[in-house]
C-alpha positions in Angstrom: 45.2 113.7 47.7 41.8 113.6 47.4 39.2 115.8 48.5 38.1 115.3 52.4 34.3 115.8 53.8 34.5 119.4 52.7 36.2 121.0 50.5 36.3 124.2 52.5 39.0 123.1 54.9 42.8 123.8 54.7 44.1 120.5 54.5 43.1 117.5 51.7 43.0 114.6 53.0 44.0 110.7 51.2 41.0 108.7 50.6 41.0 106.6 48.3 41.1 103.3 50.8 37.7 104.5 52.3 36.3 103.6 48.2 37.2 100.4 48.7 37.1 99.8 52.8 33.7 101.2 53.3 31.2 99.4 50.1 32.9 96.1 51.4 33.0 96.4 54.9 29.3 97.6 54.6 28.4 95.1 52.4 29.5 92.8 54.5 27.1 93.7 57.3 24.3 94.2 55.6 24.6 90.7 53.9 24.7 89.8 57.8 23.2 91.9 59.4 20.2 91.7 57.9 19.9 87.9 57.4 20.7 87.3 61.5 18.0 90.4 62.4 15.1 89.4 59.9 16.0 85.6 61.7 16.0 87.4 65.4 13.1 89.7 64.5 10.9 86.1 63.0 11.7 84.1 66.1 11.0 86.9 68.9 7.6 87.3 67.2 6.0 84.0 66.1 8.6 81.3 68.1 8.6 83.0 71.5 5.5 83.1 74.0 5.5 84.8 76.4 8.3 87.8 76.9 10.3 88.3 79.6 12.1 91.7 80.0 15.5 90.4 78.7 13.5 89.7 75.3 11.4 92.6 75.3 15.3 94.6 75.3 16.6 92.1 72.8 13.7 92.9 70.5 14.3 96.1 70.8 18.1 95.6 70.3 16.9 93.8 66.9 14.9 96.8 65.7 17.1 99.0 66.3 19.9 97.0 64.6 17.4 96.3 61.3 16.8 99.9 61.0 20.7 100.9 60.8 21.0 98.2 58.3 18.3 98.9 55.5 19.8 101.7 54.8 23.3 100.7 54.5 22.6 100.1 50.5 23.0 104.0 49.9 26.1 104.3 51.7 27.7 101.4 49.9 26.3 103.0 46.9 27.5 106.3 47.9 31.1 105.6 48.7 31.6 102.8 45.5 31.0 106.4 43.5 33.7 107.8 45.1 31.6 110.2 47.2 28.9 111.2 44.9 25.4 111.3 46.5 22.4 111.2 44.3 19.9 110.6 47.0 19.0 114.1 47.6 19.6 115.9 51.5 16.7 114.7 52.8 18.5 111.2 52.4 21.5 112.0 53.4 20.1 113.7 56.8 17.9 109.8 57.3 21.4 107.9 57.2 23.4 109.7 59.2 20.5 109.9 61.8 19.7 105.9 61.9 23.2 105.0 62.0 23.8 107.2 65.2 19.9 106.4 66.2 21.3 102.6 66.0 24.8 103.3 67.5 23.1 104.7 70.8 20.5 102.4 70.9 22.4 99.5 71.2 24.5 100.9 73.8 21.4 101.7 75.6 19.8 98.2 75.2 22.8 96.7 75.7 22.8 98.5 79.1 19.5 97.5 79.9 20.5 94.0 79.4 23.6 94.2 81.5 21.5 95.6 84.8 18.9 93.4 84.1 21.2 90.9 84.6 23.0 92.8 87.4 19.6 93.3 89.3 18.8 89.2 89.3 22.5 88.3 90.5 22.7 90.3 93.1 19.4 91.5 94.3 17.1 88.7 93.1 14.6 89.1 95.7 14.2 93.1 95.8 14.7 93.5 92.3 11.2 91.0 91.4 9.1 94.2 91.1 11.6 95.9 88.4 12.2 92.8 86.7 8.5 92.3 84.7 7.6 92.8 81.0 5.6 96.1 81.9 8.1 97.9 83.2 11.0 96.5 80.2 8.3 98.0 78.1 8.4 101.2 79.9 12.2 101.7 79.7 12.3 100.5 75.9 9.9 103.5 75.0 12.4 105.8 77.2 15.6 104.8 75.5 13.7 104.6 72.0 12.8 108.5 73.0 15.8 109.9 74.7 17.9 108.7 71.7 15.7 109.8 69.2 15.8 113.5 71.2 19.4 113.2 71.4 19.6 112.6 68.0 17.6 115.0 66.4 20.5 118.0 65.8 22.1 115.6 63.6 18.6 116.2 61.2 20.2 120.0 61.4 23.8 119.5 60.7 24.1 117.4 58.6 24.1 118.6 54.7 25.2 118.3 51.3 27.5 120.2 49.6 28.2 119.9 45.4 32.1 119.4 45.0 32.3 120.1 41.0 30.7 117.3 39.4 30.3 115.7 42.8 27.2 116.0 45.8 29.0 115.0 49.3 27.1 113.6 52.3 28.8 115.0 55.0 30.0 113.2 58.5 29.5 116.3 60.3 28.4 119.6 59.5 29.3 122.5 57.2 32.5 124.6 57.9 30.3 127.6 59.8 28.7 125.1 62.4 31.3 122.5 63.0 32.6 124.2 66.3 29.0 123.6 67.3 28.9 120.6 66.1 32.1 119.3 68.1 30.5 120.2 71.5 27.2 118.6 70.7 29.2 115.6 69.5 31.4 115.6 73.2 28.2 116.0 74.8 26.9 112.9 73.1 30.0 111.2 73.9 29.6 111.7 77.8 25.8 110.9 78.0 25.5 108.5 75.9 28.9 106.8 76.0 31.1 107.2 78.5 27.9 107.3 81.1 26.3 103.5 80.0 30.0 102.2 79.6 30.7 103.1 83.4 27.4 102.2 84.5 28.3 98.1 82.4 32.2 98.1 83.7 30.0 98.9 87.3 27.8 96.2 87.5 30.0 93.5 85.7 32.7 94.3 88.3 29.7 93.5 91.2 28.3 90.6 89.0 31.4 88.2 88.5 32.2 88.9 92.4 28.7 87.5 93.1 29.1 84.5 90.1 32.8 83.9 91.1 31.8 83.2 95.1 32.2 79.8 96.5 28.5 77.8 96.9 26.8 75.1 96.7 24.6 75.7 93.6 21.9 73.5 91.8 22.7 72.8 88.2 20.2 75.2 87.3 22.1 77.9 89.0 25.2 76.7 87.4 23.5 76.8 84.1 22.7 80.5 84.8 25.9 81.4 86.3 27.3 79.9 82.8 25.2 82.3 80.7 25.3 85.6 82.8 29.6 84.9 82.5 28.6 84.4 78.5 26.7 87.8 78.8 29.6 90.0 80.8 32.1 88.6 77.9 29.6 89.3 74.7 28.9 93.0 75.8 32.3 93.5 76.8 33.8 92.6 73.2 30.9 94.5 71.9 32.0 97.8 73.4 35.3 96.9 73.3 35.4 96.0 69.8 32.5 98.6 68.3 31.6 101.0 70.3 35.4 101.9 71.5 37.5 102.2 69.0 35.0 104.2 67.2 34.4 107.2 70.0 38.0 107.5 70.6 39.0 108.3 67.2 35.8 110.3 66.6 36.9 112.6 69.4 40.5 113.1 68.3 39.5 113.3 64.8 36.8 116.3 65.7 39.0 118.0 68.4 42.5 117.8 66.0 40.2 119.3 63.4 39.5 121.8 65.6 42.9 123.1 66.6 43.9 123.0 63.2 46.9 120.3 63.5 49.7 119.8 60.7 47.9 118.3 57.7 49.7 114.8 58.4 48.4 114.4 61.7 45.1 115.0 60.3 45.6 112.6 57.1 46.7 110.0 60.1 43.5 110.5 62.3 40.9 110.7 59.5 42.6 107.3 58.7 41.9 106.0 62.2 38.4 107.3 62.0 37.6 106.0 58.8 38.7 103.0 59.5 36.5 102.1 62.8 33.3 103.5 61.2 32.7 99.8 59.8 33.6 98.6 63.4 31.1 100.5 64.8 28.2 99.3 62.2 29.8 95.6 62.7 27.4 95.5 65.9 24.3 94.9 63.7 26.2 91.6 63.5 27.7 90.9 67.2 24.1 91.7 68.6 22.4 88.5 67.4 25.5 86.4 68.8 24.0 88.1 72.2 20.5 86.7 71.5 21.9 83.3 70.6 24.8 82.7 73.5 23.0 84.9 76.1 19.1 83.9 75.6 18.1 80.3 76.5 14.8 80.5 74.4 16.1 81.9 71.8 19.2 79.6 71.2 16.6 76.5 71.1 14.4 78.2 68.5 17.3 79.0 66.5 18.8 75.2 67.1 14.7 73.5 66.7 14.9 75.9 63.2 17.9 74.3 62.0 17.2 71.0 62.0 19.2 69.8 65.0 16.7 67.2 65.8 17.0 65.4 61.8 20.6 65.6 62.6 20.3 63.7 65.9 18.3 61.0 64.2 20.6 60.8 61.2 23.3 59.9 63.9 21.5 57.6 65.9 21.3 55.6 62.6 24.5 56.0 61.9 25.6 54.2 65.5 23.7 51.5 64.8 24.8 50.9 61.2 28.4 50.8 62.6 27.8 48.1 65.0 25.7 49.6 67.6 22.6 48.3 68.5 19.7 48.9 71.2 18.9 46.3 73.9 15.4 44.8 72.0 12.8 42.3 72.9 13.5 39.2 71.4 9.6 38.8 71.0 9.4 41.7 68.8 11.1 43.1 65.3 11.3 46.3 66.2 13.6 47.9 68.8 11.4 48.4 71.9 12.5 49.7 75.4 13.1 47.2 78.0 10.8 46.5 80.3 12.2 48.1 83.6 12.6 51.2 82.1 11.2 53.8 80.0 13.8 54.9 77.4 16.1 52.9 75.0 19.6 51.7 76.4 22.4 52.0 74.1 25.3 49.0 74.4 28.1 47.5 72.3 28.0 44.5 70.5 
């Protein structure tokens, strides 16, 4: 068995999957992650005038999620070396802080999003003055700080440590302040977690009992109906899915540590946790499916940027080379609208 996070503790733990796992999985969402965020990031800033407050928490969302992913290239660096980090502590202290920074930060945002969307169902009238670019502004630069605050131990913890002819980048802390570390980790996990996930389950519960009530809607409420249901189901397999998975084994994994468990329960929940880390970065990817499904403005920027509209013309030439035709003046060589009405009719021949 190979060495685990440090070398101090009792048990050694089986890592040799995590060499292979992690630089993949990582690679992986930074090849994605980056390429959907730089995409996000171009279109909220030069396609999109003006904000509302659900893109001012999007762009946000965005940041966050570029930040966490620029400096996935060490990590997958790191573990294809078999946990040999050249990048000196200071580095090593920057990682770990951005990929928890990102971590809460989308939880927040994502939160943000969810009672923003909560706030126009069901109080669309009262809730006009909260709902305005100014205040989304306001509440960004809160999350942005709180996190960071939050955060900012991890700068402390976290360490290096030289293993023989190895330099580990430890997940936690050194042996002498992981107890510490444990509770500030459970703290995190009630504040920044389990608080936020309540608050979503909340006002999704309240939402679809407002969406799911019998009326007589305009299409345009329809339409919106349609996307706040599109936005319930996105953040759900977000949390679901990242967010989760992650936190539950994080805590067991911690706590068993703690009690000082029989080394093969340990081996088996280091496994666990190992294994949902790249789950819990996969949401650099998920959160610009959110812009896309969720955001209106957004998804026609993204559809205008792709060419949609040569595609649409390509086809209409298509139907007319397979024996479709426009109704055309007889008068004329080109095909011309007729004369009661506006726009080209379509018939078969």
């Amino acid at each position: 068995m190979n060495n685990t996070e440090n070398s101090t503790y009792r048990c050694k733990f089986d890592e040799d999957f995590k060499y292979v796992l992690l630089p993949v999985s990582y690679g992986i969402v930074f090849c994605l992650g980056f390429i959907l965020n730089v995409l996000a990031l171009y279109i909220f800033l030069f396609r999109i005038k003006p904000w509302n407050a659900s893109t001012t928490y999007m762009f946000n969302l965005a940041i966050s999620d570029m930040m966490y992913v620029i400096s996935l290239p060490l990590l997958i660096y790191y573990y294809s070396q078999g946990d040999d980090w050249p990048f000196g502590v200071v580095l090593c202290k920057l990682v770990k802080f951005l990929f928890y920074t990102n971590l809460y930060c989308s939880i927040f945002f994502l939160l943000c999003i969810s009672v923003h969307r909560f706030l126009g169902i069901c109080y669309p009238m009262k809730s006009l003055g909260w709902l305005k670019v100014r205040n989304a502004r306001i509440v960004s630069a809160v999350v942005w700080l709180v996190v960071a605050a939050f955060q900012s131990p991890i700068l402390y913890f976290v360490t290096t440590s030289v293993n023989g002819e190895h330099t580990t980048c430890h997940d936690t802390s050194s042996k002498d302040l992981f107890d510490t570390f444990v509770v500030y980790s459970s703290v995190n996990l009630a504040l920044l977690f389990c608080v936020p996930f309540v608050v979503i389950l909340v006002c999704y519960v309240l939402m679809a009992r407002a969406l799911l009530r019998p009326s007589t809607a305009t299409s345009q409420a329809s339409n919106f109906k349609r996307k706040s249901i599109k936005t319930i189901i996105i953040v759900l397999l977000v949390f679901i899915i990242c967010f989760l998975p992650f936190h539950v084994n994080r805590t067991l994994y911690y706590y068993f540590r703690k009690l000082d468990l029989d080394c093969y329960i340990l081996n088996a929940i280091n496994i666990a946790y190992k294994v949902t880390r790249p789950l819990a970065s996969a949401n650099s990817c998920f959160d610009p499916i959110l812009y896309f499904l969720a955001g209106q403005t957004v998804r026609r920027n993204i559809i205008s940027r792709a060419g949609i509209s040569k595609l649409k013309s390509k086809f209409s030439n298509y139907v007319q080379e397979n024996n479709w035709s426009s109704v055309t003046n007889k008068n004329a060589g080109d095909i011309t609208s007729t004369p009661s009405s506006s726009s080209t009719v379509i018939t078969k021949m």
